[in-house]
SEMAR-279800 format. One line per 3 residues: number of its first residue (from 1); their letters; for each residue x, y, z of C-alpha. Coordinates in steps of 0.25 Angstrom, whole numbers. Each point is the difference from the previous one (the first is absolute). Layout:
NUM) a) X:Y:Z | ...
***
This chain:
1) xxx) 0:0:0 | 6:14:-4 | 4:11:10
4) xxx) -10:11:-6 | -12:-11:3 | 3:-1:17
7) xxx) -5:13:9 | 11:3:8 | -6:-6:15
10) xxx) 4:14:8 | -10:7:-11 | -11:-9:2
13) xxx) 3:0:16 | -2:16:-2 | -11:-1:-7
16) xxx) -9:-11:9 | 7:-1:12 | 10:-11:5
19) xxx) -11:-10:7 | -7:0:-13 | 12:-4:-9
22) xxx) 3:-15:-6 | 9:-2:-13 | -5:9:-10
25) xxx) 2:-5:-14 | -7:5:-13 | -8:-9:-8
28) xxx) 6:-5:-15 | -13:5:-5 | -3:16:3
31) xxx) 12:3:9 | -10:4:14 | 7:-3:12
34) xxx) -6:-12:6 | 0:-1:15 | 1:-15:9
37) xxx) -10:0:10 | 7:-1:14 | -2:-14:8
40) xxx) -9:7:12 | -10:7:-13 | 0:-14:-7
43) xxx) -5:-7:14 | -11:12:2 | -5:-1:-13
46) xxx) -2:-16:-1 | -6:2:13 | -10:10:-4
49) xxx) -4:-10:-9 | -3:-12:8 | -14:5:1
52) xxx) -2:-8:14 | 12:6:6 | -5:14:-3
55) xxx) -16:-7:7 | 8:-6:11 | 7:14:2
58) xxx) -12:7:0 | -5:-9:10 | 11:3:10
61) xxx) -2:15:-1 | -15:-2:1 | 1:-7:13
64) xxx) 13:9:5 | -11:10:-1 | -12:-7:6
67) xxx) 8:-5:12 | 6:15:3 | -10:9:-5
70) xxx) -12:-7:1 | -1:0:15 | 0:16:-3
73) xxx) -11:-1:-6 | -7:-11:5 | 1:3:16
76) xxx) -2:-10:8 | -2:-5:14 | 12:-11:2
79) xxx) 4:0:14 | -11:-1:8 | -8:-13:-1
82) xxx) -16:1:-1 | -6:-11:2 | -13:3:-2
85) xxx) 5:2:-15 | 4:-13:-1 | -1:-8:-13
88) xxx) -9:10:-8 | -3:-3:-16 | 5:9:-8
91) xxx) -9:14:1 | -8:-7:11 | -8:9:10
94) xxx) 9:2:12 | -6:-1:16 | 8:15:2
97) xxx) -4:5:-11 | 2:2:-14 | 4:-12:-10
100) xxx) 12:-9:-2 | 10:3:-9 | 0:-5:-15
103) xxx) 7:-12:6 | -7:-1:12 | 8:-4:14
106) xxx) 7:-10:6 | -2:-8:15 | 6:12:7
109) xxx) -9:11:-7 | 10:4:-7 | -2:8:-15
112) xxx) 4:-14:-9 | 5:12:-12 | 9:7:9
115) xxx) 4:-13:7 | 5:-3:-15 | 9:12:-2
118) xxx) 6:-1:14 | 3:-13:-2 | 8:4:-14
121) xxx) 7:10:7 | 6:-10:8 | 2:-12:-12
124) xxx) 8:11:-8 | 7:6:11 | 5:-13:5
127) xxx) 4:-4:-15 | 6:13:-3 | 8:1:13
130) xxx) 5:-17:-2 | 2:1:-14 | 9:12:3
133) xxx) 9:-7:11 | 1:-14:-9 | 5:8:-11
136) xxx) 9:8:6 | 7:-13:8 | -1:-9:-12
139) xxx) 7:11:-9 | 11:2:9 | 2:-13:3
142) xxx) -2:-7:-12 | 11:11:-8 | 10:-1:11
145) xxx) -1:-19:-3 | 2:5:-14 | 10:10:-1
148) xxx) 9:-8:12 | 0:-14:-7 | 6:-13:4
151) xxx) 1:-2:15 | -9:10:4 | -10:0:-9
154) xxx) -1:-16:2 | -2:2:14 | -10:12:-1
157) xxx) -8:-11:-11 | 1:-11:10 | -8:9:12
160) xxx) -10:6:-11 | -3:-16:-5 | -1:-6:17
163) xxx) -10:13:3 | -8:-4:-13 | -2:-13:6
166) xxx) -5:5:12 | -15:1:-1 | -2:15:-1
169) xxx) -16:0:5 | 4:-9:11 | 10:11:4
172) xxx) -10:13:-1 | -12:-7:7 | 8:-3:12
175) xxx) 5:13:1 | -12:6:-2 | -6:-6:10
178) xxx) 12:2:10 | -1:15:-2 | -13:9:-1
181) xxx) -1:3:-15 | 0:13:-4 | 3:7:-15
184) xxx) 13:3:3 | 4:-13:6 | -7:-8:-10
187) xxx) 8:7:-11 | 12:-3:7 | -2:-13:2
190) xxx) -5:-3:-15 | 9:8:-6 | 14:-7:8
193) xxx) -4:-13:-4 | -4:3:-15 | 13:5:-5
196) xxx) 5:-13:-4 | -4:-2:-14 | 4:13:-4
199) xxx) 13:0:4 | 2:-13:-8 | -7:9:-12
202) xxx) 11:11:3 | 12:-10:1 | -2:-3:-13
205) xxx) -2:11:-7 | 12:4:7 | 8:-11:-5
208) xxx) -3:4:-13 | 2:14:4 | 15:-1:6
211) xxx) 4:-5:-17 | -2:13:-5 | 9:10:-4
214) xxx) -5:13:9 | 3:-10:12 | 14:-4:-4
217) xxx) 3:15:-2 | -6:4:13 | 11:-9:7
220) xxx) 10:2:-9 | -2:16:6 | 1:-5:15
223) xxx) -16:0:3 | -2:-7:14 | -10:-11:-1
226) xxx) -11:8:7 | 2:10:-11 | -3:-12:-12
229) xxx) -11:-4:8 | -8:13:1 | 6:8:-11
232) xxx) -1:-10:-11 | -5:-16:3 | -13:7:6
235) xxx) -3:11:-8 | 1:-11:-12 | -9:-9:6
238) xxx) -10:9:3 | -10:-9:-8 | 2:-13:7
241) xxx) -3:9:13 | -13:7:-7 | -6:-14:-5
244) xxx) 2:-7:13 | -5:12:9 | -13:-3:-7
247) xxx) -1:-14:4 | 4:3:16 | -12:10:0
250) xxx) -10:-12:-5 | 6:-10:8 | 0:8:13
253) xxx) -14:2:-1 | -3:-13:-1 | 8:-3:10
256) xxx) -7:10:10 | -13:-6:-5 | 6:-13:4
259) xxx) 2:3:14 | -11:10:0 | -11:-13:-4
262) xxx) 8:-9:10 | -1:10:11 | 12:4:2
265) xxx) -1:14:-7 | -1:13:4 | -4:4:13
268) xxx) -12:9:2 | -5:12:-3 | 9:-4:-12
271) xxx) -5:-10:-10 | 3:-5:-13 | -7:-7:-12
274) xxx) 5:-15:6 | -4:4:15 | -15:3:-8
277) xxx) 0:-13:-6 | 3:-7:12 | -14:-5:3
280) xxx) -5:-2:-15 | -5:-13:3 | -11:5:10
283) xxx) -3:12:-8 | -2:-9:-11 | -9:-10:8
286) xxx) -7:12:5 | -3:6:-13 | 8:13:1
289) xxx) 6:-1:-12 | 4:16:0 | 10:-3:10
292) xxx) 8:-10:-8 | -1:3:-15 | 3:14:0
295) xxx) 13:-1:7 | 5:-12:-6 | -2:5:-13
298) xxx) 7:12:3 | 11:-9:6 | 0:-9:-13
301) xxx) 2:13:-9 | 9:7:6 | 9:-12:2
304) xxx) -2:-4:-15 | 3:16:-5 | 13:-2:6
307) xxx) 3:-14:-5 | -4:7:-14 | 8:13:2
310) xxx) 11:-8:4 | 1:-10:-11 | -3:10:-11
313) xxx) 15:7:5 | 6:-12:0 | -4:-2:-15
316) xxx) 3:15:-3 | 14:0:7 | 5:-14:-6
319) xxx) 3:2:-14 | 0:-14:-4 | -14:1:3
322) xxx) -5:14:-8 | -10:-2:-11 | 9:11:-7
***
């Protein structure tokens, strides 16, 4: 390709920006310079075009906004139990006055709607904060195995593979009943014991990672190891840590919906979509159906948004898997 058919790069930084600029190379036909989408606009555009990636992100933000705002909106009574309230159909005349909710109440009077939303604050709160504490101890630990290699790196595998024959439920619902559960202990508790499959996820991408050439020149210039790790391995590997950040938020849910319909969840005033569950079987019998179709299919949905959100980045961030 002759000289006079390339743009200069420094004109083309000028002119868009050095974030925005790939190779730029003019086409044999009309001579226009044509520009390479970067590897994070590629991701964003196949994944705006996985249709149920974009429902399942709708979804999210839908019920973000329901569980946060909507108590706002839709205020309330949800600490002071009114049994004389209990167990009312959906807009049902109530004894005090007035009419149930559009959901109607559960056994301790309680508004069955605004129970809903506060039990979402909860399942998203506990999700976000353990998602947040496995992918950070998963990340640092999984790209120190993989930059250290050999010796260390066997070692590190060899505790990473005994704790993942531990049972991990096993673990949590003792603990959970040893120690009054709360948000913030919940998530800490999720979130310690579910960093392990991430951190096998970021070893190897690290592995992969540690081959290349920007790696080999950082040490070649004296970086420190904490400085590849954070300066370069991480930032690289950003995708690995978004896709699996999406998966912790839907497994911590159900897990809180786990010990939540088992008993152990949280504690009172505080409740969550597992805790509501707990007693389908005698809802059901007793032909309160608004108190456990409502909630489980919020559960269902918001678990299966994630799942989709999170398999549709995977499929965008993985160019062996592109449709183009």
């Amino acid at each position: 390709m002759s000289e006079d058919r390339i743009k200069p790069l420094a004109q083309v930084e000028t002119t868009l920006g050095a974030a925005a600029v790939a190779p730029a190379l003019t086409t044999p036909e009309g001579g226009e310079v044509l520009f390479i989408s970067s590897g994070w606009r590629l991701a964003l555009r196949e994944f705006v075009d996985n249709k149920l990636a974009v429902v399942g992100l709708g979804v999210i933000v839908f019920f973000i906004l329901f569980c946060f705002i909507g108590p706002l909106l839709h205020s309330t009574n949800q600490a002071l139990t009114q049994p004389l309230n209990a167990n009312l159909a959906p807009g049902a005349a109530s004894p005090l006055g007035g009419h149930a909710g559009i959901l109607g109440t559960d056994e301790n009077g309680f508004d069955e709607l605004g129970r809903i939303m506060l039990g979402g604050q909860s399942a998203l709160e506990i999700g976000f904060f353990a998602a947040f504490i496995s992918i950070v101890i998963g990340t640092l630990y999984g790209a120190v195995a993989g930059l250290s290699g050999r010796l260390i790196d066997g070692i590190m595998m060899r505790l990473v593979d005994i704790l993942l024959s531990i049972p991990f439920y096993l673990i949590v619902l003792i603990l959970a009943t040893k120690f009054s559960a709360s948000v913030v202990k919940l998530s800490i508790l999720l979130g310690v014991f579910s960093w392990l499959i991430p951190s096998r996820l970021m070893r190897s991408e690290v592995l992969t990672l540690r081959e290349r050439d920007f790696v080999w020149a950082a040490r070649v210039m004296g970086s420190s190891r904490t400085r590849l790790v954070y300066r370069h391995l991480i930032p690289n590997a950003l995708s690995v840590v978004i896709v699996n950040v999406t998966f912790l938020v839907a497994d911590s849910i159900l897990y809180l919906a786990y010990l939540g319909f088992l008993g152990f969840g949280l504690q009172y005033p505080n409740v969550s979509w597992g805790d509501m569950l707990g007693k389908a079987d005698t809802y059901i019998s007793n032909g309160q159906w608004w108190l456990v179709y409502p909630v489980g299919f919020c559960l269902v949905v918001v678990v299966m948004a994630w799942n989709l959100v999170g398999d549709a980045l995977r499929d965008a961030f993985d160019v062996r898997l592109r449709r183009r």
